[in-house]
C-alpha positions as YAML, in Angstrom:
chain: A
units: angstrom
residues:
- id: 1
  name: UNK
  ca: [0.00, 0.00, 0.00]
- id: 2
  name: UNK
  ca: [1.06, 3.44, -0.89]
- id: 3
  name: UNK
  ca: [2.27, 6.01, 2.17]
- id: 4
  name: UNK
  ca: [0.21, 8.66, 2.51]
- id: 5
  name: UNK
  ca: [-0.08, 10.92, 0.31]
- id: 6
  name: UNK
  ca: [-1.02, 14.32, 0.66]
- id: 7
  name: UNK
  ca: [-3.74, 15.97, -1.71]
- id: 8
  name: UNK
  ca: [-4.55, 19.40, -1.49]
- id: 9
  name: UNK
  ca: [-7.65, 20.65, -0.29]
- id: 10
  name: UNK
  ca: [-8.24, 24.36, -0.24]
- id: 11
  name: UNK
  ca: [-11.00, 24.35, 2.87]
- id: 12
  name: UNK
  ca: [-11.67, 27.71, 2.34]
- id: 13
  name: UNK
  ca: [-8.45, 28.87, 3.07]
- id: 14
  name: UNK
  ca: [-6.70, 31.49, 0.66]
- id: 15
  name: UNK
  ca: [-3.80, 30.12, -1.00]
- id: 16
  name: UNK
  ca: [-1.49, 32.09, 1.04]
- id: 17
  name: UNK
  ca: [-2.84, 30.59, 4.26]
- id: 18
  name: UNK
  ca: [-2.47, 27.07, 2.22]
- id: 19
  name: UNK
  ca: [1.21, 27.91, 1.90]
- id: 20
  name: UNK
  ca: [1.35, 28.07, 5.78]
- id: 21
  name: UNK
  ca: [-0.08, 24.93, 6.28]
- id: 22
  name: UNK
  ca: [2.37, 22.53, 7.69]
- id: 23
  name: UNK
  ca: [2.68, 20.04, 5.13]
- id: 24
  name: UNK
  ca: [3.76, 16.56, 5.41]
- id: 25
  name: UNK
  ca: [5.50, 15.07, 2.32]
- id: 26
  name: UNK
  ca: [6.91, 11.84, 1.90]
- id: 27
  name: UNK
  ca: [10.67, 13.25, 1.87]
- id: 28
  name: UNK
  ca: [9.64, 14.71, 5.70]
- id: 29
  name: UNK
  ca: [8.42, 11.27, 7.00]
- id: 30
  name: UNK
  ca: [10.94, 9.26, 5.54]
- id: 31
  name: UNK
  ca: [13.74, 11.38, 7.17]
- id: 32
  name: UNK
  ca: [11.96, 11.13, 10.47]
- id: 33
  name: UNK
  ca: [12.50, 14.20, 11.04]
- id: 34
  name: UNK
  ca: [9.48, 15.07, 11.35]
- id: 35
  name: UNK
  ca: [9.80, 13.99, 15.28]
- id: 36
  name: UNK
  ca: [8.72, 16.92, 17.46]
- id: 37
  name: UNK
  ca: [7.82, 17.84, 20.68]
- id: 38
  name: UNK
  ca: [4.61, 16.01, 22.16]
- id: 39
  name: UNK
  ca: [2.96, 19.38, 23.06]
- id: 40
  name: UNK
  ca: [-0.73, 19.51, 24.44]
- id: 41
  name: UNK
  ca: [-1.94, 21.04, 27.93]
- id: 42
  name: UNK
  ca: [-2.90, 18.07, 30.28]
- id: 43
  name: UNK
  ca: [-5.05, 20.00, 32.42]
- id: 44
  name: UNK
  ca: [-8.52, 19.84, 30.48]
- id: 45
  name: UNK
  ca: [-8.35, 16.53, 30.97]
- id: 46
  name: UNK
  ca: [-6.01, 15.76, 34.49]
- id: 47
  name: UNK
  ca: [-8.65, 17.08, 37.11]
- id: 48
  name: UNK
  ca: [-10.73, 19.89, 36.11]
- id: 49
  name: UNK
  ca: [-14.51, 19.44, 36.21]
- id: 50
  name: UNK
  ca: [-15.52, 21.05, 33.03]
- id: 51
  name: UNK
  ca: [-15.66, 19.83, 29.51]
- id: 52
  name: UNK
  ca: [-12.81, 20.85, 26.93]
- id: 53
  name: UNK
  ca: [-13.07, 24.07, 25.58]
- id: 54
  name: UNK
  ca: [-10.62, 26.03, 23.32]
- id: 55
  name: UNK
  ca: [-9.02, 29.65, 24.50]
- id: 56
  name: UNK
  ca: [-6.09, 31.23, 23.50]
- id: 57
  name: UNK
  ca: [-3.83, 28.91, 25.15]
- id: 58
  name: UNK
  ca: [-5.09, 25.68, 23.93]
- id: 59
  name: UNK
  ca: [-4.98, 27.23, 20.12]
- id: 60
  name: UNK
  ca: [-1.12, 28.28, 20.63]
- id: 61
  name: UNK
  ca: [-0.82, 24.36, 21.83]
- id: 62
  name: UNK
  ca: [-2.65, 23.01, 18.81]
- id: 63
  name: UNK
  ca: [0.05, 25.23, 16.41]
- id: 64
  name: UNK
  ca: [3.23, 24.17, 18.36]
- id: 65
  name: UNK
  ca: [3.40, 27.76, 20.38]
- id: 66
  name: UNK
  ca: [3.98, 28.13, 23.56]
- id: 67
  name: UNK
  ca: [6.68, 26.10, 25.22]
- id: 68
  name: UNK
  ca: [8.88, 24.09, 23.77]
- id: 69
  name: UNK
  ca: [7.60, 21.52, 26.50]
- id: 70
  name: UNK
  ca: [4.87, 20.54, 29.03]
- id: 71
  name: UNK
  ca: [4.36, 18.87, 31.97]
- id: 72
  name: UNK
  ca: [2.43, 16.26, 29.85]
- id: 73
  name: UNK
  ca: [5.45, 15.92, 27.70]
- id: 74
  name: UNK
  ca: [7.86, 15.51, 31.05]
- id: 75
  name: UNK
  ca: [5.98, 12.49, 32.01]
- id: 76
  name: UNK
  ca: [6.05, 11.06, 28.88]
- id: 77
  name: UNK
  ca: [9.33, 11.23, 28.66]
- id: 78
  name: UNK
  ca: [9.52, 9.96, 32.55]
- id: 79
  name: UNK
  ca: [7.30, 7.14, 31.63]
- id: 80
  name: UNK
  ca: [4.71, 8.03, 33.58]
- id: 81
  name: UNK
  ca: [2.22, 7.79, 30.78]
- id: 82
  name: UNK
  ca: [2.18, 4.07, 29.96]
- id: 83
  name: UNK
  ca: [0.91, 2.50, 27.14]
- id: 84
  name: UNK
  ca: [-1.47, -0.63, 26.97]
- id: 85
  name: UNK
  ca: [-0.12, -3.38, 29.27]
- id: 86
  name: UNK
  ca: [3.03, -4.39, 28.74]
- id: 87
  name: UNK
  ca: [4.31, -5.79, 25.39]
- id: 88
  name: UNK
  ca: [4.17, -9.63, 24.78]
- id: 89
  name: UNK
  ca: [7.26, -10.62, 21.91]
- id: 90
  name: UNK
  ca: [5.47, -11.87, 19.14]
- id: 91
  name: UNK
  ca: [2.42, -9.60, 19.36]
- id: 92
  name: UNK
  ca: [-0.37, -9.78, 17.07]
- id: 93
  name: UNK
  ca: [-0.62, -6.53, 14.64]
- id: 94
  name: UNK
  ca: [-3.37, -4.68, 15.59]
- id: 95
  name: UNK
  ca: [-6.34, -5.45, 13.55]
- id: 96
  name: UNK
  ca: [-7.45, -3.23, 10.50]
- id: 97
  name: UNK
  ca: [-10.53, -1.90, 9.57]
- id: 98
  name: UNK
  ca: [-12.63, 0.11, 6.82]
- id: 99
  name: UNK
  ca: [-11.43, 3.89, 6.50]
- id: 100
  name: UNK
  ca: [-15.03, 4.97, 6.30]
- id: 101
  name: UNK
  ca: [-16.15, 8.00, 4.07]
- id: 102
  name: UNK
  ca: [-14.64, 11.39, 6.14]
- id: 103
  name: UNK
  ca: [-11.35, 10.66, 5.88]
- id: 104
  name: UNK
  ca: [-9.46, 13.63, 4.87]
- id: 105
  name: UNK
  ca: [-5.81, 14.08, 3.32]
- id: 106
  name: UNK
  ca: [-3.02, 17.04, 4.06]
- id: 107
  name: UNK
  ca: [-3.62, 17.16, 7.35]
- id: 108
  name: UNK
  ca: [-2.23, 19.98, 9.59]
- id: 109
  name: UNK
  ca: [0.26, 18.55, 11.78]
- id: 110
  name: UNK
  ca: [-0.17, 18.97, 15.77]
- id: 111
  name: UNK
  ca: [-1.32, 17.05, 18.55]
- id: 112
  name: UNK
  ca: [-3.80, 19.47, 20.19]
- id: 113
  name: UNK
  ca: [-7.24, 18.79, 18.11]
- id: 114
  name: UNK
  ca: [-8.98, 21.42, 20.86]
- id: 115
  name: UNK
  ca: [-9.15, 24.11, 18.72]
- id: 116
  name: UNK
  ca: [-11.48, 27.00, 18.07]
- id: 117
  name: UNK
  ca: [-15.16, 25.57, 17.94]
- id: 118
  name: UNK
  ca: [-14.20, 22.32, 19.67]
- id: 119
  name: UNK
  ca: [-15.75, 21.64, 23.23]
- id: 120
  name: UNK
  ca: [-17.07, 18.11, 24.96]
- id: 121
  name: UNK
  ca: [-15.27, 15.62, 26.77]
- id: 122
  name: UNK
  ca: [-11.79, 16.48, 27.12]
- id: 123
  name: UNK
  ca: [-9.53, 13.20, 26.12]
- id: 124
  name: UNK
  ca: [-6.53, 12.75, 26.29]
- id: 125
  name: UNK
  ca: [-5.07, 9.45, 24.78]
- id: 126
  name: UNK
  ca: [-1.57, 8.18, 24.96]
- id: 127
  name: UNK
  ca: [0.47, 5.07, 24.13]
- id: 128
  name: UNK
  ca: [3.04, 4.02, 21.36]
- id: 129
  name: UNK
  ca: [3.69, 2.16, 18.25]
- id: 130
  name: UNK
  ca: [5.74, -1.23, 18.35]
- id: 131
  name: UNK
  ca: [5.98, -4.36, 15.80]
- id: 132
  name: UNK
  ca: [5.18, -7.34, 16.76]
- id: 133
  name: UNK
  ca: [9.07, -8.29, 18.87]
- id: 134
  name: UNK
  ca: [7.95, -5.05, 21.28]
- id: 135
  name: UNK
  ca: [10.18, -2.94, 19.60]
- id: 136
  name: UNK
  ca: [9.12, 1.16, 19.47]
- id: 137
  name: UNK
  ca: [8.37, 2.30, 15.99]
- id: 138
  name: UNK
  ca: [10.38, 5.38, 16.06]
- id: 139
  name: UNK
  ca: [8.85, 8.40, 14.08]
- id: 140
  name: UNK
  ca: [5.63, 6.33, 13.11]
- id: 141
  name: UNK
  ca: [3.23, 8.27, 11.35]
- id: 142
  name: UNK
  ca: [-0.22, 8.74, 13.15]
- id: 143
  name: UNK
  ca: [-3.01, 10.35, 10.96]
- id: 144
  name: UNK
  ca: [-6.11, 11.11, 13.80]
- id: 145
  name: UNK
  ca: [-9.78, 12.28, 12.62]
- id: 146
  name: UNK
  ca: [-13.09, 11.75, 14.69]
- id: 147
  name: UNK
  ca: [-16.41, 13.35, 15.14]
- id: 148
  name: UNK
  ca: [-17.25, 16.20, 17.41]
- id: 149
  name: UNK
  ca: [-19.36, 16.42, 20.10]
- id: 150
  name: UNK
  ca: [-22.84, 16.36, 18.16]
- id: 151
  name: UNK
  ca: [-21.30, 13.45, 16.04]
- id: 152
  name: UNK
  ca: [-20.70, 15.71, 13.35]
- id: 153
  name: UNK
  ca: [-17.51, 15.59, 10.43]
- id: 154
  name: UNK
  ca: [-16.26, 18.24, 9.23]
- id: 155
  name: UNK
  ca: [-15.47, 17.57, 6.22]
- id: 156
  name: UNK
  ca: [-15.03, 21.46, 4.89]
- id: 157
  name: UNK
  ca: [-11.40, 21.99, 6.54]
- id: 158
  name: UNK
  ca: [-9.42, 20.35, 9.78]
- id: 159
  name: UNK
  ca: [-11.36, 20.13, 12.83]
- id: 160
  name: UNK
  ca: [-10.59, 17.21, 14.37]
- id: 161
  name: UNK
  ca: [-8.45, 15.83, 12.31]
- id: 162
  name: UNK
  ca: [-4.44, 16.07, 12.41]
- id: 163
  name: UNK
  ca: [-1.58, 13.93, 12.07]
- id: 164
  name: UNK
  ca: [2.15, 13.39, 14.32]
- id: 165
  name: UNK
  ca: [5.15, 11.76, 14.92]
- id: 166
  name: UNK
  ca: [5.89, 8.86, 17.32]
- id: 167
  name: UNK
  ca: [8.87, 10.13, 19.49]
- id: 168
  name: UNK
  ca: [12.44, 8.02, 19.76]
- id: 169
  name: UNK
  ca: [10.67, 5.95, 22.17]
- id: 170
  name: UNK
  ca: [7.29, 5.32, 19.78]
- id: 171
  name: UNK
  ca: [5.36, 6.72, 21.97]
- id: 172
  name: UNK
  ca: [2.36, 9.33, 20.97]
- id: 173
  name: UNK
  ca: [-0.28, 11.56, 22.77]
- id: 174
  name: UNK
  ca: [-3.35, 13.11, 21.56]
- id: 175
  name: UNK
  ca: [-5.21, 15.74, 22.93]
- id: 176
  name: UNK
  ca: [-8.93, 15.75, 21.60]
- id: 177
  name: UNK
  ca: [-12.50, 15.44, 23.69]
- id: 178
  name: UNK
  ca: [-14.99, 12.22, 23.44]
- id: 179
  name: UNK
  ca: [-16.65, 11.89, 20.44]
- id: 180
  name: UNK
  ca: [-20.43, 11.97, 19.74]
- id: 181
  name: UNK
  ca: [-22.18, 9.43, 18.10]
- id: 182
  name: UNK
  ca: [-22.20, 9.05, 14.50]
- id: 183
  name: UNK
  ca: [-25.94, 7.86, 13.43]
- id: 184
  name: UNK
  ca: [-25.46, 3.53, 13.25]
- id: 185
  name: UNK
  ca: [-21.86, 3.59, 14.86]
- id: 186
  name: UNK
  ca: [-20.66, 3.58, 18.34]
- id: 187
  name: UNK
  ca: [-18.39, 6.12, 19.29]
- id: 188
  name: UNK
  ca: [-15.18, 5.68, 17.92]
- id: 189
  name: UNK
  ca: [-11.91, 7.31, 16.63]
- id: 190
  name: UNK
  ca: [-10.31, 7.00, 13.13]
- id: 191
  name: UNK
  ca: [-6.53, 6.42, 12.62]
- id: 192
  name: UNK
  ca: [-3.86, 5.33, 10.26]
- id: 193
  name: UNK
  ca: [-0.67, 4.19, 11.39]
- id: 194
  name: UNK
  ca: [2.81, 3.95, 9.48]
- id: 195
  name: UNK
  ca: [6.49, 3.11, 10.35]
- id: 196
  name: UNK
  ca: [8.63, 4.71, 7.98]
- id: 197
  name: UNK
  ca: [8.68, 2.98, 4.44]
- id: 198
  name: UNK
  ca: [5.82, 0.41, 5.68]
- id: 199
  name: UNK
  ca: [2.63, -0.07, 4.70]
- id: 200
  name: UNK
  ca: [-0.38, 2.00, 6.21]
- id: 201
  name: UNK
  ca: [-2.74, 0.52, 8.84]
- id: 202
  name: UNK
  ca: [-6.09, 2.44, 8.60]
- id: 203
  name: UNK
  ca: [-7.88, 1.26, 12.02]
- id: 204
  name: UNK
  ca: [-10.31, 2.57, 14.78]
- id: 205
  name: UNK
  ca: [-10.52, 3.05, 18.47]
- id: 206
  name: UNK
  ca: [-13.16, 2.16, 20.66]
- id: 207
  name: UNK
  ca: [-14.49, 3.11, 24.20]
- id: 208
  name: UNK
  ca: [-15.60, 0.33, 26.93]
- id: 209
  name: UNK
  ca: [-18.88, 0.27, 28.40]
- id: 210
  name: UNK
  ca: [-20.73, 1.75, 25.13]
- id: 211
  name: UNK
  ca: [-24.40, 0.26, 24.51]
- id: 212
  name: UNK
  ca: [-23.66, 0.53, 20.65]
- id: 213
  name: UNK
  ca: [-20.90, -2.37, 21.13]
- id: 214
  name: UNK
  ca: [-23.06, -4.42, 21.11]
- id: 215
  name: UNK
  ca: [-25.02, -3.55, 17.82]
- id: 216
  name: UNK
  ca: [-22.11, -1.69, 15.99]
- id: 217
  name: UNK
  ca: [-21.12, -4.27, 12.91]
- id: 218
  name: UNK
  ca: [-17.68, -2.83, 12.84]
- id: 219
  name: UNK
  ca: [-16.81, -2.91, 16.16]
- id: 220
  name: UNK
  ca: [-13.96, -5.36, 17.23]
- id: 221
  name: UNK
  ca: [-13.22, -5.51, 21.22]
- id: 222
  name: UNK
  ca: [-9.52, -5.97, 20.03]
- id: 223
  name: UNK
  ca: [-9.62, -2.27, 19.42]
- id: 224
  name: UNK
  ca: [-10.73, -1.48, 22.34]
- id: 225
  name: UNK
  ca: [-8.67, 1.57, 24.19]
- id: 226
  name: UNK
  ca: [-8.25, 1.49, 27.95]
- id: 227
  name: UNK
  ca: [-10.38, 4.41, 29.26]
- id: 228
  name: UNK
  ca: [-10.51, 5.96, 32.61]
- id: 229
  name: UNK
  ca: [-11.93, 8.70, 34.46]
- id: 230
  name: UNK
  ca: [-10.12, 11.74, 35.62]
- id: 231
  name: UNK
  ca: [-12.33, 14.27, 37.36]
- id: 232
  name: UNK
  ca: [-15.30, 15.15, 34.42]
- id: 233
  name: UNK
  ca: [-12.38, 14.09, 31.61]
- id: 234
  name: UNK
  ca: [-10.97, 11.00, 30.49]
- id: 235
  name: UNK
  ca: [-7.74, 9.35, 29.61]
- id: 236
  name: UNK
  ca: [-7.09, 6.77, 27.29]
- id: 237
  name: UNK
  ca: [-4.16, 4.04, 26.67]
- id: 238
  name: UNK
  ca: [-3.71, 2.17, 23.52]
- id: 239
  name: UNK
  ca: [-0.61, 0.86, 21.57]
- id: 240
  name: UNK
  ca: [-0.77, -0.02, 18.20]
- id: 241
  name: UNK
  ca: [1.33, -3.28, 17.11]
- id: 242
  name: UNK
  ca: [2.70, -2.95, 13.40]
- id: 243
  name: UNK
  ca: [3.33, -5.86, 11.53]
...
């Protein structure tokens, strides 16, 4: 399968704010270069008791202003955040499954989805790519979209949607909130996953506990992310196994 490729898509943006896009091109991700900070504020979702909402700060986050790193970011590099339970050698890959019909090229490239006209749930998921020996997948693509609070796509420009780099370690973090639900499906998020020169694994995420589980024809328990409550927020843990 092809990497990613990146397809312009003027969103009503002028071209001159087009050009200002950050752009991910095949020469980026194959140099791995493309490794930057993890940069996201953990607060909306560490202990307050209101749901995500952007403001100035949060938008500088989602850009890659602000400090160069977080508190978030120090514990990830600590290894405070863990991933799914620990790695068994000889791992399964993680499972794929249909892209569905929002998915959206040339994404911006940040790991702070809570941007202006975002608000629910505030999320944060973390975890990290390995292959199937437990080995980190360093500077593995991740290519995030989801629906909003209402269950809406947009599917006009970004919101939602963004893609990053797995850090030395192959570890990730996403700031976003808890996504509606989409009319037929339970809630779930949309991802595609890529070591460097490997194939694409287009996948989704699911939260435990749902009602639609049980009825959703797509849904796979494999996929399941491990969810937990912190004050009105929640955090999530998955790892994604390449094969």
């Amino acid at each position: 399968m092809p990497a990613i490729r990146l397809i312009g898509d003027s969103g009503g943006m002028s071209a001159r704010d087009r050009d200002e896009q950050p752009r991910l091109t095949r020469r980026r991700f194959l140099e791995g270069t493309a490794l930057v900070p993890i940069v996201f504020a953990v607060g909306a979702c560490g202990g307050e008791d209101r749901p995500a909402a952007s403001t100035a700060s949060t938008a500088a986050a989602a850009t890659g202003a602000g400090p160069a790193t977080t508190s978030a970011e120090a514990a990830a590099e600590a290894g405070t955040l863990r991933a799914t339970p620990a790695c068994d050698d000889h791992d399964e890959p993680t499972i794929p499954e249909t892209e569905g019909p929002f998915y959206t090229p040339d994404t911006p490239r940040r790991s702070n989805l809570v941007t202006a006209g975002v608000s629910g749930i505030s999320l944060l998921l973390t975890g990290d790519v390995v292959d199937t020996s437990c080995r980190p997948i360093r500077g593995a693509l991740l290519d995030f979209w989801q629906a909003d609070g209402a269950g809406q796509y947009d599917n006009d420009g970004f919101r939602l949607r963004a893609h990053q780099f797995a850090d030395g370690s192959g570890r990730y973090a996403l700031r976003t909130i808890v996504p509606g639900l989409y009319p037929g499906r339970t809630r779930h998020i949309h991802v595609k996953v890529q070591r460097p020169h490997g194939r694409i694994l287009t996948t989704q995420l699911y939260f435990p506990g749902e009602p639609r589980n049980r009825t959703d024809s797509i849904f796979d328990s494999s996929l399941l992310m491990d969810v937990r409550r912190v004050g009105r927020g929640r955090r999530a843990q998955f790892r994604f196994v390449l094969g």
